[in-house]
C-alpha positions as CSV (number, residue, x, y, z in Angstrom):
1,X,44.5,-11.7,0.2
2,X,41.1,-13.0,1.5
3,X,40.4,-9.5,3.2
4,X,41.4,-7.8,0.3
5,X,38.7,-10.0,-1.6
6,X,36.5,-9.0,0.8
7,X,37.0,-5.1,0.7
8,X,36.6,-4.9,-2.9
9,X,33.7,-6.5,-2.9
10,X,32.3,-4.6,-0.4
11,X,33.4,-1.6,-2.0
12,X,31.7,-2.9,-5.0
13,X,28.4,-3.7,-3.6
14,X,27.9,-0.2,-1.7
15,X,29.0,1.8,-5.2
16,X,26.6,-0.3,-7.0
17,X,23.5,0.5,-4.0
18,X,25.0,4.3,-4.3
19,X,24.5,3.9,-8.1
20,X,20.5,2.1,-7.5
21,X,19.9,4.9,-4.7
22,X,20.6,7.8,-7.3
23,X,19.0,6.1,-10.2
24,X,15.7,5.9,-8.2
25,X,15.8,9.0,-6.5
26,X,16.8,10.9,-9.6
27,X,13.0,11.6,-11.3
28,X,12.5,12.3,-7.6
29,X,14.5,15.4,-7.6
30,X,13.9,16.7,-10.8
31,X,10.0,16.7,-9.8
32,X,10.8,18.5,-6.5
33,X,13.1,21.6,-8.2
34,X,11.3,21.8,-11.0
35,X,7.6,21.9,-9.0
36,X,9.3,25.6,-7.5
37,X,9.9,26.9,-10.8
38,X,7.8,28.6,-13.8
39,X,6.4,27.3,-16.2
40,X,8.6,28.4,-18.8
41,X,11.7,27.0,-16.7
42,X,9.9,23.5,-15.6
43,X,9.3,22.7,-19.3
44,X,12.7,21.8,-19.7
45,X,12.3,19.4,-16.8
46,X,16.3,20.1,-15.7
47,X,18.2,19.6,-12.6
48,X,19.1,23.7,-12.8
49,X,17.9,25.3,-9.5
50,X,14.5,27.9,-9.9
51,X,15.7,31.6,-10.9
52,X,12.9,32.4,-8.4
53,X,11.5,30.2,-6.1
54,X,7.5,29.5,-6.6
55,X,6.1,28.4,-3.6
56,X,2.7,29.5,-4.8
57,X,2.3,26.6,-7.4
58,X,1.4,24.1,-4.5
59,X,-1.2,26.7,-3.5
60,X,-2.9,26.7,-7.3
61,X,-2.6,22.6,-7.4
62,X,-4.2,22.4,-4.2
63,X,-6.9,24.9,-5.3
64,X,-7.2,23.9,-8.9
65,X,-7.0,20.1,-8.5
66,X,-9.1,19.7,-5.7
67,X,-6.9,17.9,-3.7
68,X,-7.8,18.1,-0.3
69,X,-11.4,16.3,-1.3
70,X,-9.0,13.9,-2.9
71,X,-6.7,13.3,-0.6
72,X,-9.6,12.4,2.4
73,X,-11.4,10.5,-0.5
74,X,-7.6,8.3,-0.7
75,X,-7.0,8.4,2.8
76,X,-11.3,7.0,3.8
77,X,-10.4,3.9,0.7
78,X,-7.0,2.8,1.7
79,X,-8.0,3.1,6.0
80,X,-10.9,1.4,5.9
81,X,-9.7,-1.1,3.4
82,X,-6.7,-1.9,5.6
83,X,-9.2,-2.4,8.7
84,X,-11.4,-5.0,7.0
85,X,-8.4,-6.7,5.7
86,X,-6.4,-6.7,9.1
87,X,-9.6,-8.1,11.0
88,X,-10.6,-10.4,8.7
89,X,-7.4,-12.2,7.8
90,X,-6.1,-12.2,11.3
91,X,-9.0,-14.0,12.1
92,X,-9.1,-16.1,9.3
93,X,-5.2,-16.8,9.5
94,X,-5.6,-18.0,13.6
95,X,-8.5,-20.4,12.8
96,X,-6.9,-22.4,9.9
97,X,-3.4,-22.1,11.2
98,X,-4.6,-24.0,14.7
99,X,-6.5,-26.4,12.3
100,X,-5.2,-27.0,8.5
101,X,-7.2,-29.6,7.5
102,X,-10.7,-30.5,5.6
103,X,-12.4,-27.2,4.9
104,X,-10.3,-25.0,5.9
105,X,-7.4,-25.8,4.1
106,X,-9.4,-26.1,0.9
107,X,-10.5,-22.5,1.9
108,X,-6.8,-21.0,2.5
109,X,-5.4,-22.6,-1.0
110,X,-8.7,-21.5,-2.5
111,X,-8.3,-17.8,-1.4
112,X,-4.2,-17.6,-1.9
113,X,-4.6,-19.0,-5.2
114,X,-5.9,-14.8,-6.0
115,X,-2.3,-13.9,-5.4
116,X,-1.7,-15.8,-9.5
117,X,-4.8,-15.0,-11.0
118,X,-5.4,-12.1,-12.9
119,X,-8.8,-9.8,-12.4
120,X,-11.2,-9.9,-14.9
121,X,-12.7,-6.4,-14.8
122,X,-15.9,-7.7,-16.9
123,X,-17.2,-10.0,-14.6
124,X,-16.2,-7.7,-11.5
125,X,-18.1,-5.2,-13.3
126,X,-21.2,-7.1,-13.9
127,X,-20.7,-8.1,-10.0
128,X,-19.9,-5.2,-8.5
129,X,-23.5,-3.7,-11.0
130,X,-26.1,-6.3,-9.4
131,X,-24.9,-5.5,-5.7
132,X,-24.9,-1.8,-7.0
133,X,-21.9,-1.2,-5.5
134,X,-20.4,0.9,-8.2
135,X,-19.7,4.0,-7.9
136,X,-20.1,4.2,-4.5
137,X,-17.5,4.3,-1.6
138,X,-18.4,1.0,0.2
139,X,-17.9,-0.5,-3.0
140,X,-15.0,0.7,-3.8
141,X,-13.5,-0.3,0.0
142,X,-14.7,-3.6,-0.7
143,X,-13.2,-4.0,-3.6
144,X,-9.8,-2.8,-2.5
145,X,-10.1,-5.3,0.7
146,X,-11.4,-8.3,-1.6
147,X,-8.1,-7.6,-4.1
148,X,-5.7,-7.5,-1.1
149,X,-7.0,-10.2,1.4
150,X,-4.9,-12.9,-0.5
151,X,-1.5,-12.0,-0.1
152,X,-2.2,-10.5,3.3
153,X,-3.5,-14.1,4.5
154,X,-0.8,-15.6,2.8
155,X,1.9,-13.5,5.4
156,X,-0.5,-13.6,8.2
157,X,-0.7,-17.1,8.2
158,X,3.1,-18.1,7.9
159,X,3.7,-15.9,11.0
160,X,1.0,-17.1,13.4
161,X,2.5,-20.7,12.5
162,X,5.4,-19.8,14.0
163,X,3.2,-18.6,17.1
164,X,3.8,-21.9,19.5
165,X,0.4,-24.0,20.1
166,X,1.6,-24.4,23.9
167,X,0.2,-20.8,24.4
168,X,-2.9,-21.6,23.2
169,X,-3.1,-24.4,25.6
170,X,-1.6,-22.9,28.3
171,X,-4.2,-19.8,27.9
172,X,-7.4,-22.5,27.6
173,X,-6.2,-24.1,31.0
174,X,-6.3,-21.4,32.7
175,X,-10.2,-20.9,31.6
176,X,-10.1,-18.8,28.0
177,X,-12.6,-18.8,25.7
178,X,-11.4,-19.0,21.9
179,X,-11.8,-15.2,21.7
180,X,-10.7,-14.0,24.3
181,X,-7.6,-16.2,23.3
182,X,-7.7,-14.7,20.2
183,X,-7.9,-11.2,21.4
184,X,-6.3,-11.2,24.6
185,X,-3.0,-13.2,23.6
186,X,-2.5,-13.8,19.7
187,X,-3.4,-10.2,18.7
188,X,-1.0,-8.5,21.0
189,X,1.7,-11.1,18.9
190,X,0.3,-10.2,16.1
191,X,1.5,-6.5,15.8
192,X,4.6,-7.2,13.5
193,X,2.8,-8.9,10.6
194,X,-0.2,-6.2,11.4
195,X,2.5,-3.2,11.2
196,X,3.6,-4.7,7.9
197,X,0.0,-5.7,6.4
198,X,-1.4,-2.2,6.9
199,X,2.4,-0.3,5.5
200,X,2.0,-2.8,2.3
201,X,-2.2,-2.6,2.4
202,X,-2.3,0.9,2.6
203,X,0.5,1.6,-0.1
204,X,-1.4,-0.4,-2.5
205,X,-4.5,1.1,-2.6
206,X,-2.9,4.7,-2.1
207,X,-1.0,4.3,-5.4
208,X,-3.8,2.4,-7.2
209,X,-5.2,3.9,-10.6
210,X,-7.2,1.6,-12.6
211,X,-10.0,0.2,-9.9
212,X,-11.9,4.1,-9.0
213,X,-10.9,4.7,-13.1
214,X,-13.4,1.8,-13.8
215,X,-15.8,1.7,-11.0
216,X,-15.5,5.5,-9.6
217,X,-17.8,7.7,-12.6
218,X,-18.2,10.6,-10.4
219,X,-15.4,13.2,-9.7
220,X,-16.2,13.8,-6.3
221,X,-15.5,10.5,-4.9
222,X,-11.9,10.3,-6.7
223,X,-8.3,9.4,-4.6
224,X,-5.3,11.5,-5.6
225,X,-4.6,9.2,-8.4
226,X,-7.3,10.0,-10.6
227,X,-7.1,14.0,-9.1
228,X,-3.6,14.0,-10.5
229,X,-4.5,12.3,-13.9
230,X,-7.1,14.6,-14.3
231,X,-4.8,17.5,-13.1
232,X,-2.5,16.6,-16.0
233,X,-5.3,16.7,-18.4
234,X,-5.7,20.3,-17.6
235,X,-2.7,21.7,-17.0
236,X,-0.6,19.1,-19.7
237,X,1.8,22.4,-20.5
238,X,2.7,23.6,-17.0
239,X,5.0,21.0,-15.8
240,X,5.7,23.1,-12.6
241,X,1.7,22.6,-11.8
242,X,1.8,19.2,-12.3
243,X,5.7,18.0,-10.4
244,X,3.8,20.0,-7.6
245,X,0.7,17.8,-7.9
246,X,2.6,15.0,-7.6
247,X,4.9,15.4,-4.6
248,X,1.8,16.3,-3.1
249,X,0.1,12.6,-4.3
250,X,3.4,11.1,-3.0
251,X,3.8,12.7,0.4
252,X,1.0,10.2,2.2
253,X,2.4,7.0,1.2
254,X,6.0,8.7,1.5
255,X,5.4,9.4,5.0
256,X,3.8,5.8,5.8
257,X,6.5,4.1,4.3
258,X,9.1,6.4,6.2
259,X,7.6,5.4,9.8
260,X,6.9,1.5,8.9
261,X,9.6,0.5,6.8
262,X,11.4,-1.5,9.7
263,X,8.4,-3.4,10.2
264,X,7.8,-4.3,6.6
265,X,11.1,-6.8,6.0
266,X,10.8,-8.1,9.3
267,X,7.0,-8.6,8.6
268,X,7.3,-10.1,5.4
269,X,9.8,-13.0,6.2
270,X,8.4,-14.1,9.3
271,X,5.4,-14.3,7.4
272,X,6.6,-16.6,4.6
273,X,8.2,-18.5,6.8
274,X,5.6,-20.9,6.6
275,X,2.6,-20.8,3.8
């Protein structure tokens, strides 16, 4: 009786992840078919397979919405972003984890408490106008490693904690300075939480919208987000042209999530371990 307990409830729980899978995975497929078809077919938005295969329309979105100098324009953001972020929070995470107390933990609650609060986009603005970093790319990159640092050190610092302090003192025993500590031992333990932080970093500011919408004025420097919503602006009536468009916008992030998706639930509960 208890087995049988057991195998329905298993049963149960893998129809009801069947049931999630194809719920999410649904607009998915109706983008890809109906980014092959014309634009007659497409504007029905149906599940129906192409009378005639249109491979061409990913040739006219990548043409028409100037995607390639959007996609390096997403791909400079997010990288760089994720580099500033890793270094700085790394470091950050080692020095108040090794010493939580006075300044520094006022400084690691100060900086997790931007995880809660909300962004006020009229103060950033009038910020981000007297450094003159709007509408530029550095100021955009800044902006995307300023937003994200708080989580990140958040995780970072829950997984160095459960880094034992008897390597440290081991490693200064045998004669090494506190950087060549940090380099030399913590950061080759570090590459879990780093594997996760730049998957989650990079994800974020891949998919973000409304930060280059408000502080990006020139079309050049645009990501993929902004190329698509422009795109649609466009081409509103050719659904084929715009499903293309975005398979193309989701392909990156796709393809980053694909390769370090083991990393990120591994990452993310060592990480909150402790914090």
């Amino acid at each position: 009786m208890e087995n049988y307990k057991k195998l329905i409830k298993g049963l149960v729980g893998n129809l009801l992840a069947i049931l999630t899978s194809l719920i999410v995975m649904l607009p998915l497929v109706v983008l890809f078919i109906n980014s092959f078809k014309t634009s007659g077919e497409a504007n029905k938005m149906s599940l129906a397979l192409p009378e005639k295969w249109m491979f061409e329309n990913y040739a006219v979105v990548i043409e028409q919405g100037k995607l390639v100098s959007s996609f390096f324009n997403g791909l400079i953001y997010a990288t760089f972003s994720v580099i500033i972020i890793i270094i700085l929070v790394s470091a950050a995470s080692f020095v108040i984890s090794r010493n939580f107390k006075g300044i520094n933990k006022f400084v690691y609650y100060f900086i997790i408490a931007g995880i809660a609060m909300p962004i006020n986009n009229v103060a950033l603005m009038k910020v981000m106008q007297a450094l003159n970093l709007v509408n530029t790319r550095h100021g955009i990159i800044l902006l995307y490693a300023a937003i994200n640092i708080p989580l990140s050190l958040f995780l970072c610092y829950g997984f160095i904690g459960t880094i034992p302090r008897e390597i440290d003192e081991a490693a200064v025993i045998d004669g090494c300075t506190p950087i060549k500590l940090f380099i030399g031992i913590i950061v080759p333990l570090l590459k879990p939480i780093i594997s996760t932080l730049f998957v989650l970093n990079f994800m974020a500011v891949w998919n973000d919208f409304t930060m280059p919408l408000y502080y990006l004025n020139n079309s050049k420097q645009w990501p993929m987000t902004l190329a698509v919503y422009n795109f649609f602006g466009a081409f509103e009536n050719s659904w084929n042209l715009v499903s293309a468009d975005i398979i193309l916008t989701l392909l990156p992030v796709l393809l980053i999530f694909v390769i370090g998706q083991k990393y990120i639930v591994g990452g993310v509960s060592a990480g909150a371990v402790k914090g």
